[in-house]
N, C-alpha and C positions, 0 to 999 in steps of 0.2 A: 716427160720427166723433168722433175726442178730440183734445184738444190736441194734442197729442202727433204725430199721423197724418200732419200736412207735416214733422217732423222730423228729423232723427239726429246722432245726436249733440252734441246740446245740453244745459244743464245748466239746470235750473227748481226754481224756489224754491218750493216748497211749505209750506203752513202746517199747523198742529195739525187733526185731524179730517177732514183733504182723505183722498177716496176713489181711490185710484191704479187700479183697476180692483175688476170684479164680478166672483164664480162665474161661469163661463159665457161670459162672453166670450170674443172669441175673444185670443190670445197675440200681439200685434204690434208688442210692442215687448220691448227687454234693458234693464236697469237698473242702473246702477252709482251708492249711494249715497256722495255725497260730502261729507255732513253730514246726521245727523239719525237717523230710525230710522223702520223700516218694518216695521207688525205684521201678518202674515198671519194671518186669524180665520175661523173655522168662521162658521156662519149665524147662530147661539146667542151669535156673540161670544167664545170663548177662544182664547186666542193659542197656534196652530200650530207659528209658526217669527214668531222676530226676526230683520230684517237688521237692520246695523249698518253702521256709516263702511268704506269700502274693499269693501265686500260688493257683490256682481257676482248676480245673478239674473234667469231667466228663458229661460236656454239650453235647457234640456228642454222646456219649453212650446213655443216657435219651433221648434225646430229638428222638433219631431215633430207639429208644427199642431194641438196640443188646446189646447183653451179652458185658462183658468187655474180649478183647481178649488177654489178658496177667494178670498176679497176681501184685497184689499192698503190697508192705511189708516197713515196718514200720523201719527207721534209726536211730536210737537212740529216748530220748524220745523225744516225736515230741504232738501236737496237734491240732485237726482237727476240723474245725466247719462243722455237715453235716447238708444238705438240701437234704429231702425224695423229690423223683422226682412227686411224686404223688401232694405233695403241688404245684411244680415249674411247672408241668402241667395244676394244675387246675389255678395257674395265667394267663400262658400261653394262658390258653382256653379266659380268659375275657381281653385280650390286642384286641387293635384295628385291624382289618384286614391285614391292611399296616404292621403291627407289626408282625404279626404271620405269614404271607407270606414273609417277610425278612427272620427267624426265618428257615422257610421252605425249603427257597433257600440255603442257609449258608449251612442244612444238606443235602439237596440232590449234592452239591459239593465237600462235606468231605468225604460223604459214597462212 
């Protein structure tokens, strides 16, 4: 259990060096950064993918239940509004059909 695990959609102030998740874990939250930068790093340490301000991640991981395949670390102070997948699922459950078989196709493409 992480901070994060009673929450949704709230927005947390994170500092320089903060670990926002590990490889392997499993994916149970989405992230919308709203100040700050978020570096995705191999195990070695080089940077995969930057978020930045306005950047929205973590829909592929939720929505298809794999673990997150790289660590998320926190660049300076940065903050993060998160949405528990378990909320963004149970929307998901009561959207239209057409809707959730879009949804569907989108991750059997990515995965």
């Amino acid at each position: 259990m992480n901070i994060f695990d009673q929450s949704h959609n709230e927005t947390f102030r994170m500092i320089d060096g903060e670990i926002l998740f590990r490889a392997g874990q499993p994916a149970r939250h989405i992230y919308l950064i709203e100040r700050g930068r978020i570096n995705i790093l191999t195990a070695d340490g080089h940077i995969l993918h930057r978020y930045l301000h306005g950047d929205l991640f973590g829909i592929p991981e939720v929505l298809s239940r794999l673990p997150w395949p790289a660590m998320a670390k926190i660049e300076g102070a940065t903050d993060i509004r998160v949405f528990s997948a378990a909320s963004v699922l149970r929307r998901i459950a009561h959207m239209p059909r057409a809707h959730r078989d879009l949804l569907q196709t989108i991750m059997s493409e990515a995965g």
